[in-house]
N, C-alpha and C positions, 0 to 999 in steps of 0.2 A: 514561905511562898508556895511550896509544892501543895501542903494543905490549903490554904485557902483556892489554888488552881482546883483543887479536887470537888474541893464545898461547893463550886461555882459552876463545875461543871457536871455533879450531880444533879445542880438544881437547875442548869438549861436541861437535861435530859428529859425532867420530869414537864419543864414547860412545854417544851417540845412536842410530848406524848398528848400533853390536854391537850394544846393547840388542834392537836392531831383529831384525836377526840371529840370535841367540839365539832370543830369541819366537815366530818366525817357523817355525823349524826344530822349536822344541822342541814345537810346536803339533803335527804329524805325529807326534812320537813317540806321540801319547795312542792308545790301540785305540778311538778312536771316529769313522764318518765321517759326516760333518755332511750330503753329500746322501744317506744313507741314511736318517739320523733326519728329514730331511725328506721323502721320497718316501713313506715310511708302511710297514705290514707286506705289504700288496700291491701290490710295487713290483717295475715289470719291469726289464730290460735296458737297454731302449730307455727311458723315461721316467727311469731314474737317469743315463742317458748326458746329457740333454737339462736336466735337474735339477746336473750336474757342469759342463757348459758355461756356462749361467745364473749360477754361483755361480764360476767363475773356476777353481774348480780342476781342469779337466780337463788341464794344463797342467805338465810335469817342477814341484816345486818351486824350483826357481832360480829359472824364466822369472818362476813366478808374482813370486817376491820382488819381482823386478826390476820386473817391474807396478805392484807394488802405490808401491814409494817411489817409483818415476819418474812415480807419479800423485798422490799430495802435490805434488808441486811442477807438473806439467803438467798435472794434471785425467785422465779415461778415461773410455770409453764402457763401458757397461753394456748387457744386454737390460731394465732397469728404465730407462736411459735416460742422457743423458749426467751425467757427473758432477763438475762443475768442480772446482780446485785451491783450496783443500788435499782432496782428493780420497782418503778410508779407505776410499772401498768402501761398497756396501749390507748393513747386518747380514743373515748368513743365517737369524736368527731370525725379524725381523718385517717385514727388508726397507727397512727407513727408512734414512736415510743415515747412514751411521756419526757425518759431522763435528757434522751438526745436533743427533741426541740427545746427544751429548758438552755442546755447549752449551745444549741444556737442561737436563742436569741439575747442569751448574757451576754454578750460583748456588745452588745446597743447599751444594755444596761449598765455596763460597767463604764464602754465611754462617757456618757451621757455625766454621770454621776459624778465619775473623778476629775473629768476637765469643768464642770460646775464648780465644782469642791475647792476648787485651786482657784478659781474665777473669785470667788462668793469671800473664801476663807482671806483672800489677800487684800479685796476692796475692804470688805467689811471690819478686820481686823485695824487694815492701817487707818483709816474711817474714822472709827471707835478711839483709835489711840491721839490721834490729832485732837478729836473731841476734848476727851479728858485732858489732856495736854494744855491744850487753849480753854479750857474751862472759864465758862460767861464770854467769851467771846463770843465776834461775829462767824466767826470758821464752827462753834459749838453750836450757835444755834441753825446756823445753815445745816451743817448733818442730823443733830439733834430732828429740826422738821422734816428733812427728807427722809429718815428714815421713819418717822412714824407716817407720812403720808404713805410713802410705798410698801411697807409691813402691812396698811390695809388693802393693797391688790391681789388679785388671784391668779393663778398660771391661767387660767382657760380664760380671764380676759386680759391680760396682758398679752399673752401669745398671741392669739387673732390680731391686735391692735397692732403690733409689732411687725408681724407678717404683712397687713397691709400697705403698712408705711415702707419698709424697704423692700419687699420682694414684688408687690403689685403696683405700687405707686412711683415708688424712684427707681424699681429695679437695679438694687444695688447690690442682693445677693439672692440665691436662687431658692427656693423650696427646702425646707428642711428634708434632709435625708440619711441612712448611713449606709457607709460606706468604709469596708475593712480597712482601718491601718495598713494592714501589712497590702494591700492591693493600690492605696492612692492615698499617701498621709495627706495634699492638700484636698484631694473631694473628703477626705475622713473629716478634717479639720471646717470648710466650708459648711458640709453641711450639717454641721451639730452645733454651727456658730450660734443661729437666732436660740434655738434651746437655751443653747450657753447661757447667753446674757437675759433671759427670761427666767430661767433659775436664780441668776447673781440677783437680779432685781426684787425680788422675793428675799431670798435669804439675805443677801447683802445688808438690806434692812435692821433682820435684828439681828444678825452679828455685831452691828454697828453698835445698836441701842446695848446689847449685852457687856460688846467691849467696855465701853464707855462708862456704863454704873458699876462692874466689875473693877476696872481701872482706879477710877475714881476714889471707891472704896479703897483699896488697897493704898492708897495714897495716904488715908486718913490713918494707918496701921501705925502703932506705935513703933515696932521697926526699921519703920519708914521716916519718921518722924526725928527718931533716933541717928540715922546714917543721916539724915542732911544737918543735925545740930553737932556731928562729929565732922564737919565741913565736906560730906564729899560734895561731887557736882551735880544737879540737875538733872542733866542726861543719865549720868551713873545710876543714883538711883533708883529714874524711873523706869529704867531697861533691866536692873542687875537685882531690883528688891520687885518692885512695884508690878510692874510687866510680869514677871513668872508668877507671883501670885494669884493674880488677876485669871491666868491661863484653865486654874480649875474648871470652874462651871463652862467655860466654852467648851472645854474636853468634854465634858458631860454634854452639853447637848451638840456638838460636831457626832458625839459615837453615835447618837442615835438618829442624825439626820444623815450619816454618812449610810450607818447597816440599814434604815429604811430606803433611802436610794438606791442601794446596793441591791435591795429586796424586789425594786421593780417600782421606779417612777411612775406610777400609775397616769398623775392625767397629767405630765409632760408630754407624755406617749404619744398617751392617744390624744391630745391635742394636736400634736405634731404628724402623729399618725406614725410613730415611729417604733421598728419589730423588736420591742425589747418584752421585759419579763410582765412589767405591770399592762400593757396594753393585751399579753397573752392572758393576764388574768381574769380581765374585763372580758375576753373573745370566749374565755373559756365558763365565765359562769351563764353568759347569755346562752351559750351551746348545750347548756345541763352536762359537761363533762366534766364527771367525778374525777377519774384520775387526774388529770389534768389541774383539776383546782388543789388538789392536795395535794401533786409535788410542787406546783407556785408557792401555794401557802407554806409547803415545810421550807421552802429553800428560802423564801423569804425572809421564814421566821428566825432560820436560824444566821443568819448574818447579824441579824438587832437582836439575839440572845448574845452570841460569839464579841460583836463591838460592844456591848454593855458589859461583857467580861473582861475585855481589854481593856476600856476607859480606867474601871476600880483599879487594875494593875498599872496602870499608867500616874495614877495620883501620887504615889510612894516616889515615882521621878520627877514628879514638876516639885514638889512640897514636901520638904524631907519632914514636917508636924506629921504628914497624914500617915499614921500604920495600918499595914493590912491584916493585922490581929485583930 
């Protein structure tokens, strides 16, 4: 177990660094420079010189690189002032530290993400299982087509649609918004509700269609086949054999829609308009703020590198066949 934890997280470190890399570089490709847009239309020589210094980039882009990751881990000085480790720099937008708005606005991200997850994982799941269960029936193919109809919807047109109907039209719930747990669990709860169910509606979908030919399959296992010609019951082993097998490929694809979540709900967001990490990512590439785009992008990344190493480790407990050798 300790090697293959080692093997795996050798090899996010190295994702991690291209990630970095990539981002970093592809950032200069854009025709736009960040202290010109802030120096203003009457900007001289000398003030954009001093404006390029302030902001780190006056510097080959390599050196810079090499500043910026060897100050995540060491910390760096600024002319806003020092800036201890994990250390992304002052946004060139508004000047605040890169790490800290990050962790303000994770907690949108992270409600957003785990009350969906819980939402998404339970329709979808028991959905899926009914499915299979009743297979050719009327109950199969009713989910069976609703989830392929709603698998082909989008957040950015469900969300409006949804918004309309109860917040402008029936006025049955207000404005998506958030609001900290710890200050007002029911405005926290309220206003993350239409997200909520705008997420399940999406995901919900193919959780469903996944449970269900997963299930199914598993049914078909000679295991399977085996424990009901040794008479147990039904129910037994479609929960005790059939059910936990089936659970692989969800694992597999929950890690990576959980850590992409996790990473920053891009157009849940900012559909909703709401201050989490993906909506800071969109604000931050429009702005041409470098720093800013590569602590989103590292923090992101590493949550969908971090759950894609949990998932593998997680296999060896649903399915005692799978070894981590």
């Amino acid at each position: 177990m300790l090697r293959f934890f080692s093997r795996r997280l050798l090899g996010a470190i190295v994702i991690l660094l291209v990630i970095s890399a990539v981002t970093f570089f592809l950032f200069y490709a854009i025709p736009r420079d960040p202290a010109m847009l802030a120096c203003g239309k009457n900007c001289t020589p000398d003030a954009l010189e001093v404006i390029r210094k302030n902001m780190g980039i006056d510097k080959p882009v390599p050196v810079q690189y090499w500043e910026f990751m060897s100050g995540i881990v060491t910390g760096r000085d600024f002319a806003q002032g020092s800036c201890p480790a994990p250390c992304f720099g002052y946004s060139f937008a508004s000047s605040d530290p890169v790490w800290d708005t990050i962790l303000d606005r994770f907690p949108t991200t992270v409600s957003l993400s785990l009350g969906g997850a819980v939402v998404f994982l339970t329709i979808g799941l028991g959905a899926g299982m009914i499915a299979a269960w009743k297979r050719g029936t009327l109950a199969d193919k009713v989910f069976s087509t609703a989830s392929l109809v709603l698998s082909s919807m989008q957040i950015y047109f469900v969300g409006p649609l949804v918004m309309a109907l109860l917040v402008f039209n029936l006025g049955l719930l207000d404005q998506p918004k958030y609001v900290p747990l710890s200050e007002d669990p029911a405005g926290w709860f309220m206003g993350l509700l239409i997200p909520w169910m705008v997420i399940q509606i999406i995901f919900t979908a193919n959780y469903t269609r996944l449970s269900r030919s997963s299930m199914i399959e598993q049914l078909a296992e000679d295991h399977v086949r085996t424990a009901r010609a040794k008479g147990m019951s039904g129910k037994f082993v479609f929960f005790r054999y059939a059910w936990r097998g089936s659970l692989i490929p969800i694992v597999t694809i929950f890690g990576v829609d959980l850590g992409s979540l996790l990473g920053g709900a891009m157009i849940t967001e900012w559909t909703f308009s709401l201050p989490g990490l993906g909506k800071l990512a969109v604000e931050s590439v429009e702005q041409t703020d470098l720093p800013m785009v590569m602590g989103v992008m590292l923090f992101s990344a590493t949550f969908i590198v971090l759950f894609n190493v949990l998932v593998d480790a997680a296999y060896a407990f649903i399915d005692p066949r799978v070894r981590l050798a």
